[in-house]
C-alpha positions as CSV (number, residue, x, y, z in Angstrom):
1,X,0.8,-16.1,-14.7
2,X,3.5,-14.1,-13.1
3,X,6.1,-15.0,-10.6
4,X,8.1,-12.3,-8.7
5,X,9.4,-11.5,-5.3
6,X,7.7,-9.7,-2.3
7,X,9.3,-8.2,1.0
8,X,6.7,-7.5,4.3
9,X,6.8,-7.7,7.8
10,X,5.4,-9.0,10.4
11,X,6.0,-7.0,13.4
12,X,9.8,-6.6,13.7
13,X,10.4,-9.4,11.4
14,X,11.4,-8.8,7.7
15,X,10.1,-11.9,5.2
16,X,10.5,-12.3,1.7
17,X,8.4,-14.8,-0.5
18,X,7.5,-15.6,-4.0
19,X,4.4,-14.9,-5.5
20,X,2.7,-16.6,-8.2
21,X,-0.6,-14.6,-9.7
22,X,-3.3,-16.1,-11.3
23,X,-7.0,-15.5,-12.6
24,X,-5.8,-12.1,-14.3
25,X,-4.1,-11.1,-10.7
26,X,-6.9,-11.5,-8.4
27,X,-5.7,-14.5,-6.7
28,X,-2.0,-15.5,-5.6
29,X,0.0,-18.2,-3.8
30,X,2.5,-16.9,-1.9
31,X,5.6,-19.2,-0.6
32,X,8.3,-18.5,1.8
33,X,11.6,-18.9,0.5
34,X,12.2,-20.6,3.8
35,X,10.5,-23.9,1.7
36,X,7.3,-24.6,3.8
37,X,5.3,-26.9,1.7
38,X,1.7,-25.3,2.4
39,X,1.5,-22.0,0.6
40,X,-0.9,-18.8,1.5
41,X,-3.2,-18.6,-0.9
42,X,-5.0,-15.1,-1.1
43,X,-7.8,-13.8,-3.4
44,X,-8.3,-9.7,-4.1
45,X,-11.8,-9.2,-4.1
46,X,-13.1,-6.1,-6.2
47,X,-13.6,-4.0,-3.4
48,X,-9.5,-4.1,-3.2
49,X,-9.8,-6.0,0.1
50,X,-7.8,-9.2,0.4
51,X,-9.6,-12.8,1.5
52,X,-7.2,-15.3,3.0
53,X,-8.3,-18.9,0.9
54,X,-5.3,-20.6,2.9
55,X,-3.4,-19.1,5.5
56,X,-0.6,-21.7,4.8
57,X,-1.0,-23.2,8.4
58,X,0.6,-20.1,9.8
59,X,-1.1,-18.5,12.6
60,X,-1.0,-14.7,11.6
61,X,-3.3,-11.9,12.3
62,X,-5.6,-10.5,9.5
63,X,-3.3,-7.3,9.0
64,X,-0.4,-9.4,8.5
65,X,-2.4,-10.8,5.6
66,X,-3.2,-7.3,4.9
67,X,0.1,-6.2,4.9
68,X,1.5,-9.1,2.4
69,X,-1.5,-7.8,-0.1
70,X,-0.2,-4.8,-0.2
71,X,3.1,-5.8,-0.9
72,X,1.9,-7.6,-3.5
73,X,-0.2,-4.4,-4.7
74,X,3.0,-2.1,-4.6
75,X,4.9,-4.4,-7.1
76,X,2.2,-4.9,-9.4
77,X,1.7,-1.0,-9.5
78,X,5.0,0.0,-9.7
């Protein structure tokens, strides 16, 4: 398991969270720093496409959980 920090947006609005990775990085809980107490849960499939487990009770379009994916992606590759 690894924990380290992601930045994204969502439309004008820059978030950070922390993400937690599990089952060899294919699925990861991702917290706000902001402290909410229900965390997104997302799962890479193989086909590099992201599936949202738990949206965390927010109400955010699929490209938002897109976009948080790929910043995930972009730290683990760097």
């Amino acid at each position: 398991m690894k924990t380290f920090p992601v930045n994204f947006k969502i439309g004008n609005i820059d978030l950070d969270a922390i993400v937690t990775s599990s089952e060899d990085d294919h699925k990861f809980k991702v917290e706000m720093v902001t402290g909410e107490p229900d965390p997104i849960i997302l799962r890479r499939q193989t086909a590099g496409s992201w599936n949202v487990e738990n949206s965390g009770g927010r109400r955010m379009s699929p490209s938002c959980f897109e976009d948080i994916g790929k910043a995930i992606d972009d730290y683990l590759n760097r």
